[in-house]
C-alpha positions as CSV (number, residue, x, y, z in Angstrom):
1,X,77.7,97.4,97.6
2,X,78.1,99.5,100.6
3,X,79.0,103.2,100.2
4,X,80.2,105.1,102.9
5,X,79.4,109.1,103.6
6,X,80.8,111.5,105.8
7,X,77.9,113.5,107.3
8,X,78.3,116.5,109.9
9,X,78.2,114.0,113.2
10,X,79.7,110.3,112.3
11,X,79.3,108.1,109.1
12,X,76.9,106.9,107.6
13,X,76.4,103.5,105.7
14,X,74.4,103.6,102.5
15,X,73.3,99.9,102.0
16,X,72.0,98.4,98.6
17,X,72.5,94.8,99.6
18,X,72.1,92.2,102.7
19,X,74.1,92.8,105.5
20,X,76.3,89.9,106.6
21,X,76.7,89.1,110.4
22,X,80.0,88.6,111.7
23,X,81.0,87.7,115.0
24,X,84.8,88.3,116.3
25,X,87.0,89.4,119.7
26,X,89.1,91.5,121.1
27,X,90.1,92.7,124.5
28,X,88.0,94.2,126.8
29,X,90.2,97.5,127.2
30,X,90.2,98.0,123.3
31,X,86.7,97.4,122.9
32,X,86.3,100.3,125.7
33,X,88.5,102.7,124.4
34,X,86.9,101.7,120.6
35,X,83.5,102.9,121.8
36,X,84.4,105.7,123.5
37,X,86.1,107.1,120.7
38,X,83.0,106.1,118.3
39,X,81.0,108.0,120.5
40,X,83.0,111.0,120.7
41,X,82.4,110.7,116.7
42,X,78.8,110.7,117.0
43,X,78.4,107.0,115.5
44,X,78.3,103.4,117.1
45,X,81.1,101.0,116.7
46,X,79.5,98.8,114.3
47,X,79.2,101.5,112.0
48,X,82.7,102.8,112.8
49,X,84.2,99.0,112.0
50,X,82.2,99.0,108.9
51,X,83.8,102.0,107.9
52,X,86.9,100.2,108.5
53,X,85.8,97.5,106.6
54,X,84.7,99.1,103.6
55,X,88.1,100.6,103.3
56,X,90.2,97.5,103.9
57,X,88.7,95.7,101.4
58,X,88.6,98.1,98.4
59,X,92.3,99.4,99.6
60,X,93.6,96.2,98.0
61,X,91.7,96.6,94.5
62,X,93.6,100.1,93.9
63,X,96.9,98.5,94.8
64,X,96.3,95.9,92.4
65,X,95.2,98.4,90.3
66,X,98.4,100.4,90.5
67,X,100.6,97.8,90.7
68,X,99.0,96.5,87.6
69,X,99.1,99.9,85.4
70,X,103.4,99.8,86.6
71,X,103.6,97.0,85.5
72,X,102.3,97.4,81.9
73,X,104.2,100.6,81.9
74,X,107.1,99.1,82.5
75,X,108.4,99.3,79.2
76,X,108.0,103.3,78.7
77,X,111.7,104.9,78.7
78,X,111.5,108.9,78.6
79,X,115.3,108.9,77.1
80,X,116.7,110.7,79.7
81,X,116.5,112.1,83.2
82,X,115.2,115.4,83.9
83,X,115.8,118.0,86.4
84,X,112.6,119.3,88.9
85,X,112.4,122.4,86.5
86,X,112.4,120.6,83.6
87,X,109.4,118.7,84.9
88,X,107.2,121.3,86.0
89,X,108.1,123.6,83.1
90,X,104.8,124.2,81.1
């Protein structure tokens, strides 16, 4: 599991298992502009994509997560509509 903390300057990656080595491409002028921004940050594009990473791949487990908890909701019916004030009343 990798966990991901915002410190003063950058990120930083806290690591509890192997690291897995990837190899990919892009364009010369995006890889450019991508450091330069990581190193306005204060951090190095690999720690900036895995970052990235780290949020892509849990994004999709809370969608699924939501999606699911709608869908087993689906059956609730509140009996009628109600107005803004009616909601926030306490």
């Amino acid at each position: 599991m990798i966990r991901v903390r915002s410190l003063r300057r950058g990120w930083r990656i806290d690591q509890s298992s192997p690291m897995k080595k990837l190899t990919f491409s892009a364009d010369d002028d995006i890889v450019r502009k991508a450091r330069l921004i990581a190193r306005a940050r204060h951090t190095t594009l690999n720690s900036a994509f895995r970052v990235w990473l780290t949020q892509f791949a849990t994004s999709d487990e809370s969608t699924m997560s939501f999606d699911c908890l709608m869908e087993k909701l689906r059956y609730v019916n509140a009996g009628q509509h109600f107005t803004r004030d009616e909601l926030n009343r306490r």
